[in-house]
C-alpha positions as CSV (number, residue, x, y, z in Angstrom):
1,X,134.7,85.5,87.1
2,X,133.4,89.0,88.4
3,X,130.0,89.6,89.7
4,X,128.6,92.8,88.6
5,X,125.3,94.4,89.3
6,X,122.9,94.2,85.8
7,X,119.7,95.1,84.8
8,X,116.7,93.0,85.2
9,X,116.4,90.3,82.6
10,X,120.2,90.0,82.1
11,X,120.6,86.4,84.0
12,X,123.4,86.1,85.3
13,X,125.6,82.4,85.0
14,X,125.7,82.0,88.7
15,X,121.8,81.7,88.5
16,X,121.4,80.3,84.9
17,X,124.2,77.2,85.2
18,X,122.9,76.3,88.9
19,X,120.5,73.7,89.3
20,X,120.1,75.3,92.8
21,X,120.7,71.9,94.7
22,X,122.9,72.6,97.7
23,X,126.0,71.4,96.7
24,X,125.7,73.3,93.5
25,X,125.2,76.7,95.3
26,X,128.2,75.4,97.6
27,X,130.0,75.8,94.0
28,X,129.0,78.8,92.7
29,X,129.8,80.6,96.3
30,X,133.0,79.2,96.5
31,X,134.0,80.1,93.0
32,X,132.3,83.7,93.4
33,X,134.5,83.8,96.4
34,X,137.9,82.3,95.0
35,X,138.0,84.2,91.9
36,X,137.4,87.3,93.6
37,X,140.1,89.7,94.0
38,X,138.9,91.0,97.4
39,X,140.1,90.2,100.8
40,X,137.4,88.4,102.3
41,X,139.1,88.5,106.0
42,X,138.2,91.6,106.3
43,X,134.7,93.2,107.7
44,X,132.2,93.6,105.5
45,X,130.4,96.0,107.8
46,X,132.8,98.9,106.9
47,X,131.5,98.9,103.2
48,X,129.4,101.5,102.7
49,X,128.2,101.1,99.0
50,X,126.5,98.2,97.2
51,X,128.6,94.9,96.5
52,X,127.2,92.4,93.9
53,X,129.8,89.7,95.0
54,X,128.1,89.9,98.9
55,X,124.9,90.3,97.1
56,X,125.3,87.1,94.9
57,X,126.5,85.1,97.9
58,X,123.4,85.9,99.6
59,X,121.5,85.0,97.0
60,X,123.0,81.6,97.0
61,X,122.7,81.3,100.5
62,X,119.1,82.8,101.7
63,X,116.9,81.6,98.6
64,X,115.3,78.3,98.2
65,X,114.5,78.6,94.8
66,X,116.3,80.1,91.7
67,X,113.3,82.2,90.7
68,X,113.4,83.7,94.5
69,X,117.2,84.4,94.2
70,X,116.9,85.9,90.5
71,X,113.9,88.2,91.9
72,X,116.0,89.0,94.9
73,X,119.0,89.9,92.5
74,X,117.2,92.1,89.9
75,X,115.6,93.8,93.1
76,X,119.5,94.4,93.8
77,X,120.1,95.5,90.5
78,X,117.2,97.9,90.0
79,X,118.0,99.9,93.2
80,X,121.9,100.0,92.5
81,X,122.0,100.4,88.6
């Protein structure tokens, strides 16, 4: 699985398949995160350009509701497509 920024109305399966209960986003975080090929030890303040993987986990993590994280992703998508 690879997160990658979109445009808006492209959903993408992290948001579509979740039924946005908290274990579910627990899922989709942890397979975002173990099928990524990244490090995630390291600091994330030393990226300098947009990730979709830390924006999709923050998504999972800061929105209550799907429609707020799928809002808060195309907002992602629009400023970094």
């Amino acid at each position: 699985m690879s997160v990658k920024a979109g445009e808006r109305g492209i959903i993408p399966n992290w948001i579509k398949e979740n039924d946005w209960s908290a274990e579910s986003r627990i899922l989709w975080a942890n397979t975002i995160m173990a099928t990524s090929p990244r490090d995630w030890s390291c600091n994330i303040e030393t990226l300098k350009h947009p990730d979709p993987e830390l924006w999709a986990l923050w998504c999972l993590i800061t929105s209550d509701t799907k429609e707020e994280a799928l809002e808060s992703w195309w907002n992602f998508c629009d400023e970094n497509s």
